[in-house]
N, C-alpha and C positions, 0 to 999 in steps of 0.2 A: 633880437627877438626878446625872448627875457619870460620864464618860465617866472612866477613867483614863488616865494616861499611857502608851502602845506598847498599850492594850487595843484589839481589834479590835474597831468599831462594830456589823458585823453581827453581832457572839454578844450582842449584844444583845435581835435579835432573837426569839432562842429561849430567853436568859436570863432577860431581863425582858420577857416580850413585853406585859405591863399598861402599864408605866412608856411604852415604846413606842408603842401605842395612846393612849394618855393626851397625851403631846406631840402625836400627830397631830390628833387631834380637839380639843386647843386651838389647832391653826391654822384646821383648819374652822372653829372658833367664832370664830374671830378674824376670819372672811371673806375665808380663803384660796380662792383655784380650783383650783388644783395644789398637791397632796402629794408631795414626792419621798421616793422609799426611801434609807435606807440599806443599799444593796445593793452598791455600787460592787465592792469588794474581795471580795465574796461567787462567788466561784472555788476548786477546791480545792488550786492553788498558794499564793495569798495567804492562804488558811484555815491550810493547813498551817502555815504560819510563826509560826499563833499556838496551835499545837496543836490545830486543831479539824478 
């Protein structure tokens, strides 16, 4: 995958939302019970700081 350096996590999930999906559902397969989002910073303060 490959997260870049200062790249905000949630434009993630509208840029790659496959890649995204795809990490999650190999923790299900892996026999996770809880998924956490990468949501945290997802506000349009900390959006804005990465242009989004």
């Amino acid at each position: 995958m490959g997260l870049a350096a200062a790249e905000a996590p949630e434009a993630w999930n509208f840029e790659h939302p496959d890649r995204v999906k795809a990490l999650h559902r190999s923790f299900i397969d892996a026999g996770a019970d809880i998924i956490l989002t990468n949501t945290f910073g997802g506000n349009a303060r900390r959006l804005m700081l990465h242009g989004l």
